[in-house]
C-alpha positions in Angstrom: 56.7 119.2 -11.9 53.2 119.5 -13.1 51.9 118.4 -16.6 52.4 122.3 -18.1 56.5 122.2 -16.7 55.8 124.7 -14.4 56.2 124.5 -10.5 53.1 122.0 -8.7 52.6 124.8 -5.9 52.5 128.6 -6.4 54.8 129.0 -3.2 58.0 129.8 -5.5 60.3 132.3 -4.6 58.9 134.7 -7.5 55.2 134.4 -5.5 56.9 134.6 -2.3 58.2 137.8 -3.2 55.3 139.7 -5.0 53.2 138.9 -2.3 55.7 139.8 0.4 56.2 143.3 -1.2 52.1 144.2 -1.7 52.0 142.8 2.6 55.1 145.0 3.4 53.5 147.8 1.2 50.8 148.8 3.0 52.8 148.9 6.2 53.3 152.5 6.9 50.0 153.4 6.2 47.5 153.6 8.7 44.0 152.6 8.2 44.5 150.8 5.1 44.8 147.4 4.2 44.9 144.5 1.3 43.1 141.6 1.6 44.1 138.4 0.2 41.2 138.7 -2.5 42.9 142.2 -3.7 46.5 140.2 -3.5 44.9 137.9 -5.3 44.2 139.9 -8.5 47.1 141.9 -7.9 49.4 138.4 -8.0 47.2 136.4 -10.3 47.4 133.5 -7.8 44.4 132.4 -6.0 43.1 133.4 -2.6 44.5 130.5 -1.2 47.7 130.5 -2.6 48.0 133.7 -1.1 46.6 132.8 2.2 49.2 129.8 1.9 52.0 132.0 1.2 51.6 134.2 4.0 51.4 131.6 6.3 54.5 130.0 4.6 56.4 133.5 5.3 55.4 133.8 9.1 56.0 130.3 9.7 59.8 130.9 8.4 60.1 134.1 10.6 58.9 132.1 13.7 61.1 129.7 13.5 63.6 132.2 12.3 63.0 134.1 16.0 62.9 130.9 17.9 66.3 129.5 15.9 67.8 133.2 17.3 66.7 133.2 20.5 68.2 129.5 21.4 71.5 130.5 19.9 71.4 133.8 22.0 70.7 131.5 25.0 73.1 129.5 24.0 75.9 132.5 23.4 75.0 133.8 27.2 75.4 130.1 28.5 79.0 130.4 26.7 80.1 133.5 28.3 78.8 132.6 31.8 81.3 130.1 31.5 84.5 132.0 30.1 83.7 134.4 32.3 83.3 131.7 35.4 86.7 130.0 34.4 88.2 133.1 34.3 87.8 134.5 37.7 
């Protein structure tokens, strides 16, 4: 905890999702775009936080992707065998 009580880092799950939904926002528009200045004032968190933040967010969906892809691997590995011990 920091001094003030509140959270040390402005990665919480309230940040997370305010800037998640200005990103996800702008994402059927074409030719338009925030940048993490505008975020920035929009949030009330600085640049960096948001830069931070984003990264945090596509850092979980990578792993997210690779955690699904082993267990998909793993799920065809599975059934290559039932369907080996079968015949």
């Amino acid at each position: 905890m920091h001094e003030s009580g509140g959270p040390k880092h402005a990665c919480t799950a309230v940040n997370v999702t305010a800037v998640d939904k200005l990103v996800l926002s702008q994402e059927d528009q074409t030719q338009t775009h925030r940048s993490t200045r505008q975020i920035s004032r929009e949030t009330g968190l600085t640049q960096s936080s948001v830069v931070r933040t984003i990264h945090r967010v596509v850092d979980g969906l990578k792993l997210f992707f690779v955690c699904q892809n082993a267990f998909l691997m793993l799920l065809l590995f599975l059934l290559t065998l039932v369907f080996h011990t079968v015949e």
